[in-house]
N, C-alpha and C positions, 0 to 999 in steps of 0.2 A: 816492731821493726827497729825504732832507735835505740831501746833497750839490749835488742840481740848482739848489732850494730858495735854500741856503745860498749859490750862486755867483749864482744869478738876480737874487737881491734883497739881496746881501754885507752879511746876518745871520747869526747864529748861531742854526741851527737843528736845535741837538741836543736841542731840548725841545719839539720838534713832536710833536702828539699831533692824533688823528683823532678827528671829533666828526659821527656820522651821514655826510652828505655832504661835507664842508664838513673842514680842517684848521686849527690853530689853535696858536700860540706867546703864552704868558703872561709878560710881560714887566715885572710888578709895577705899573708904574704905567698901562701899556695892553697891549691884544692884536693881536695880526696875524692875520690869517687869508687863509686861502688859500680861495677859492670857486669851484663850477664856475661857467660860465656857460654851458653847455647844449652842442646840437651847432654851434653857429654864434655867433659875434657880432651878433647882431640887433641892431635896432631897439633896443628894448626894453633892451638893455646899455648903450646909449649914453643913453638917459636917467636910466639908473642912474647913471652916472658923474655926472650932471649934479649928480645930489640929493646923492652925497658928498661932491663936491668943492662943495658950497654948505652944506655941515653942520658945526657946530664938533665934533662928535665924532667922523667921519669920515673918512681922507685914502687917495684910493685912491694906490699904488704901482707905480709902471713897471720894467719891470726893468733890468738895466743897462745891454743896449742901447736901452730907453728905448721898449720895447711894449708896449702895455696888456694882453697878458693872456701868460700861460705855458702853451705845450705840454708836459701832463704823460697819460703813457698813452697817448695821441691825442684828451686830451680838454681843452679849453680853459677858463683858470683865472685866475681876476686876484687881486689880491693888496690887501689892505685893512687899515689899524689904525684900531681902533677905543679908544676913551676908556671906551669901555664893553662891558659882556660879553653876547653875543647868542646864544651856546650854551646855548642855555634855552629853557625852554616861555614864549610868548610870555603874557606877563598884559595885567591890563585897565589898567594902571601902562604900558605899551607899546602903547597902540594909537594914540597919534600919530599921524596920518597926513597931513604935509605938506604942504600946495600946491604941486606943481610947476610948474605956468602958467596962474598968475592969469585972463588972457584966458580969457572963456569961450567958449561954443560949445554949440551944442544937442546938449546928450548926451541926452537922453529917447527923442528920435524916434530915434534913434541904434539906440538900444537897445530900442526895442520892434520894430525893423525885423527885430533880430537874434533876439527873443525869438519873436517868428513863428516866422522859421528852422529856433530849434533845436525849439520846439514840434514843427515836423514832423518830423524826428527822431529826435526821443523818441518819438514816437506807433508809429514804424518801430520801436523800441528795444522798446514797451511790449507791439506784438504778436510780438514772437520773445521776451518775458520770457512770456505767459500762453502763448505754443506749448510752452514746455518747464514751465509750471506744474502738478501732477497736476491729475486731473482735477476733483475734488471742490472745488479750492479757485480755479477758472479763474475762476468768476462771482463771486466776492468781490474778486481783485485787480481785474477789470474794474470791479464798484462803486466800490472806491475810486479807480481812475482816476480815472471820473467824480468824484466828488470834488474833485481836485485838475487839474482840467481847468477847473473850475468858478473854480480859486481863479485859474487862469494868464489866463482871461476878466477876471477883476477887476483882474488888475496893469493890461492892457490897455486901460481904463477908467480907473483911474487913472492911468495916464503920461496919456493923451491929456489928463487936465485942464489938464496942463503942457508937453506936448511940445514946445512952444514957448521952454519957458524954457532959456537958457544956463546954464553951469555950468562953476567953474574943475575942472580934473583934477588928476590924486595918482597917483605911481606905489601901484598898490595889490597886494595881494595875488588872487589870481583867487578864493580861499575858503579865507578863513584861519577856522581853528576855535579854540578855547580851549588842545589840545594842540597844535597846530601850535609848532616849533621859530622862533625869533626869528629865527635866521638865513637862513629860506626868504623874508623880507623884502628879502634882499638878492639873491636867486637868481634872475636875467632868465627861467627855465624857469616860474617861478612868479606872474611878476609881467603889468601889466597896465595899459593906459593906461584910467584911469575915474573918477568921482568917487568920493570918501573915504567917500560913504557907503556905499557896496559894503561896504566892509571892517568897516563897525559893521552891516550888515545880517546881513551873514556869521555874527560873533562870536557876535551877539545869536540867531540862529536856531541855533545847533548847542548856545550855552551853555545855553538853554532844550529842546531834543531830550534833552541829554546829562544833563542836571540835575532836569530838571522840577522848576527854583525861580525863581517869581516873586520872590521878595526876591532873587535874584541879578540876575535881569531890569532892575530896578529899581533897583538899585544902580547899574549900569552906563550906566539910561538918565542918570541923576543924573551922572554924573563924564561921559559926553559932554556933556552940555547945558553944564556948569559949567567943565569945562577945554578940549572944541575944537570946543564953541562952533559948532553945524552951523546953519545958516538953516533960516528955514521951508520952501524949496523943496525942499533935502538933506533934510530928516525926512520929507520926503511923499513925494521921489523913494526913498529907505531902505523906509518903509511898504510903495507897489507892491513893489520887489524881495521886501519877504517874502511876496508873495502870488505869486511864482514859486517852483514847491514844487519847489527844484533837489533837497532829502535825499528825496523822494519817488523821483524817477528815479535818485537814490545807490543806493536799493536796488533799483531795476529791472534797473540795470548787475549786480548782485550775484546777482538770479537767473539772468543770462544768461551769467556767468564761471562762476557755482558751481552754478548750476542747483538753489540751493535756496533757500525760499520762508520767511521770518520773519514766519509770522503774526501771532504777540501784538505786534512789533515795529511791524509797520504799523497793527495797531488802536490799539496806545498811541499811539503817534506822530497818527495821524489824530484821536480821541479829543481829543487835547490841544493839536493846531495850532492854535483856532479862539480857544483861552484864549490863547494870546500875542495873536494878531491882537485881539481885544478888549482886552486889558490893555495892549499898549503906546500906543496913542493918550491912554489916562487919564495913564500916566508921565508922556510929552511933556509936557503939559500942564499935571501938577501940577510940573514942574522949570524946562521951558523957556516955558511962559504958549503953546504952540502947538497948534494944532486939527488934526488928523487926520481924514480921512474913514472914520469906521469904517461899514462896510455893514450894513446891515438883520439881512442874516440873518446874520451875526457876532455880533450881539448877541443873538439868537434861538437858535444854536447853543452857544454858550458855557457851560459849566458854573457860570462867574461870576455 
């Protein structure tokens, strides 16, 4: 491996070390690293390159014969130094998320076309998770469905207010969480053409699951508003996404793999959805001067 390494990209790579998926060479004043890029050079790779090669911290690497990526294992892998270190849990200090093509384009309708889709789906998903539910507990997963059927209704609602509105895109992450590792940012397997607010929708919804702290909420709506700076259509299109209750079907998948069912998990969780979705329209507002459509019975449900 250091050997191939070492001839491919004529470095000295006898201080390569292995980090999760991903390898990496410390070189004092910057790092190399070596990343898979999945089963294929996709799409999706090539717009990766795009955003390195336009990054000052950035510079992807060809190897000698001067091919974008390297056959290692039978699994294909490019080669990248970075000015900065990305083998780390990604912070709220790193949630940058770039413009990659200003030009916009109606992503909304885009995306409630899709959201339909996987709706149905999930619904397939929802009845082989309550087929292997015991029995005592079938009619409670089925309530909180409902539930959260109710909340995928209201995203629906809200895109259409905009569906019409264009939006530049960000290579983003598909659902990056608080622990997710920096370097899956750069991983085409993970990544995703869509708007940036995806990726603060994301953050925001798992830091609040995982925490249940509104002063953390809060904080973070503060340092978006303040350093990148989202429009009012990006906070309202962010807003819909958190009213698709994607950690809801997280744990659907989880009864259908493990065929066991997290009670207290799902009433905490459902219990205290309704406090984000009312508290974050007050954040926006008290940071960014921006109005949120918060729903009737959001306000009605809320512990707040």
């Amino acid at each position: 491996m250091r050997d191939l390494i070492s001839f491919s990209y004529n470095v000295d790579a006898s201080n390569l070390e292995a980090f999760g998926d991903i390898f990496f060479m410390d070189h004092g004043d910057r790092y190399t690293y070596i990343i898979p890029v999945g089963e294929e050079k996709n799409t999706t790779f090539f717009h990766l390159l795009k955003f390195i090669n336009e990054s000052t911290n950035f510079n992807h690497v060809f190897t000698r014969e001067g091919a974008a990526t390297l056959l290692i294992r039978d699994k294909h892998f490019y080669c990248m130094e970075s000015k900065i270190l990305i083998h780390r849990t990604i912070g709220n200090d790193q949630l940058d998320v770039p413009v990659l093509y200003p030009a916009e384009y109606p992503l909304a309708q885009h995306f409630k076309v899709k959201w339909i889709d996987k709706t149905k789906i999930n619904e397939e998903y929802l009845n082989l998770a309550i087929d292997k539910t015991p029995k005592h507990l079938k009619s409670v997963l089925f309530d909180l469905a409902t539930f959260y059927n109710h909340l995928t209704e209201e995203a629906y609602r809200l895109v259409a207010d905009f569906e019409d509105t264009t939006f530049s895109t960000s290579l983003c992450h598909a659902r990056v969480k608080p622990e997710t590792p920096l370097y899956e940012m750069f991983m085409p397997e993970y990544l995703v053409l869509d708007n940036r607010s995806r990726v603060y929708c994301e953050y925001l919804r798992y830091l609040f699951l995982e925490s249940n702290n509104m002063e953390k909420i809060e904080h973070i709506v503060a340092r978006i508003t303040s350093r990148y700076e989202l429009r009012e259509k990006e906070w309202q299109f962010l807003y819909a996404r958190l009213f698709f209750p994607t950690h809801f079907y997280d744990l659907v998948y989880d009864i259908i793999i493990h065929g066991e069912i997290n009670l207290q998990e799902l009433f905490d969780q459902t219990s205290r959805y309704s406090d984000l979705l009312l508290k974050l329209p007050f954040f926006v507002q008290k940071y960014g001067n921006i109005l949120l459509d918060c729903p009737e019975w959001v306000k009605n449900e809320s512990i707040y």
